[in-house]
N, C-alpha and C positions, 0 to 999 in steps of 0.2 A: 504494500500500500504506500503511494508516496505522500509525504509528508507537504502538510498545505499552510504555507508561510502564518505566521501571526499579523492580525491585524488586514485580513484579505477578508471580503465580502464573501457570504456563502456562492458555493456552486448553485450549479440551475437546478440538480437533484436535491439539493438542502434548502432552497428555496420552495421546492414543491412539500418538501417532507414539513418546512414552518405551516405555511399555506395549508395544508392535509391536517394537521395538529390542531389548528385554528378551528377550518370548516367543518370538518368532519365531526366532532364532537356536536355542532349544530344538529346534523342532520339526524342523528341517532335519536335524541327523542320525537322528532318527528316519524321517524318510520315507527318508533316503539308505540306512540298514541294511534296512529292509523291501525297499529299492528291488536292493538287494543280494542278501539273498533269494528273491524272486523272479527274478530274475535265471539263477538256480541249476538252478532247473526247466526241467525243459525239457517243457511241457506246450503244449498245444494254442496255449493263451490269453497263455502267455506273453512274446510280443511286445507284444500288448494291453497287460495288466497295467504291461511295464517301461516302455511310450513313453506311456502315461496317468500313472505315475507321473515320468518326466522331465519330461513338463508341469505335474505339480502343483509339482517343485521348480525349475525356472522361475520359478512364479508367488511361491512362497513367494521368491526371491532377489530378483523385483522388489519385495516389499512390503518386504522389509529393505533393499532400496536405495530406495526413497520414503521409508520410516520415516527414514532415516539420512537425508536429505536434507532434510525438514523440520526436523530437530533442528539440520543442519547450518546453515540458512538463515536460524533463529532463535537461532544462538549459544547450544543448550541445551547439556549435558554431559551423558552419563549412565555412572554410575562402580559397575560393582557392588564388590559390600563383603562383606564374611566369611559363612561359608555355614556355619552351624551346624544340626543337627537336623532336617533338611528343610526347611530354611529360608532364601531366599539374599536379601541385606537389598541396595539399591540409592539410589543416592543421585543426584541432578541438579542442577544449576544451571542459572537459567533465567533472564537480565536481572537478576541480582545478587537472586535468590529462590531459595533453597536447599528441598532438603526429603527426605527416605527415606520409601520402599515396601519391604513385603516380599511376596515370592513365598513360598506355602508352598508343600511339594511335593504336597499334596490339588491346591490349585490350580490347580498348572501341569498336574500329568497333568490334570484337569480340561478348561483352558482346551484345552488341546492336541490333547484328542480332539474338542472344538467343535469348532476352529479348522480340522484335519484333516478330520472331516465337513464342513463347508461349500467349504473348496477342491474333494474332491470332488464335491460337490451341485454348485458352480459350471462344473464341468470336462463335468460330464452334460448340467447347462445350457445348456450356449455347443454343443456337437459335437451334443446330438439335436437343437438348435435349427439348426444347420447341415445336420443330416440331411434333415430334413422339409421 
């Protein structure tokens, strides 16, 4: 592994893993209340619905435990900071290189319903590719 100078800005990988630390902790309770939700019904599909959504937060628990591992492995910090006006400001140190991000809340619902669409795309992916 080569050795990454002190006082250098994160990589683009330690950038996604800050970023991933951040967002992803959002989304988990959202899938867990939906997951909850459904839950509630008692309709045909929903068994389906509840064990395709256990698998989505699964996957969301392991990307925040990698997320958190990378950070861990490169001694980054990430420290959120005062949440004003749908605004939650974040802060990291990285090899003695400091720096803040903010999430707005356009944003994060934003990134969130991405994010949320693609685990499921992935989820269709992986089971009808196993079907067939």
């Amino acid at each position: 592994m080569n050795e990454i100078a002190v006082n250098q800005p994160p990589t683009a990988e330690e950038i996604t893993a800050i970023y991933d630390s951040c967002i992803l902790p959002m989304i988990q309770p959202i899938v867990q209340r939906n997951r909850t939700s459904i839950a509630r019904n008692k309709h045909a599909l929903t068994k389906l619905f509840v064990t395709s959504t256990d698998l989505l937060l699964a996957q969301i628990a392991r990307d925040i435990t990698d997320a958190k591992r990378i950070l861990s492995r490169q001694d980054i910090v990430v420290q959120s900071g005062p949440q004003s006006e749908g605004i939650v400001k974040y802060r990291y140190s990285c090899r003695g290189f400091e720096a803040e991000f903010e999430i707005t809340r356009d944003k994060a619902k934003a990134e969130i319903s991405t994010r949320i669409a693609r685990y499921i795309e992935d989820l269709v992916n992986v089971k009808s590719a196993t079907l067939w």
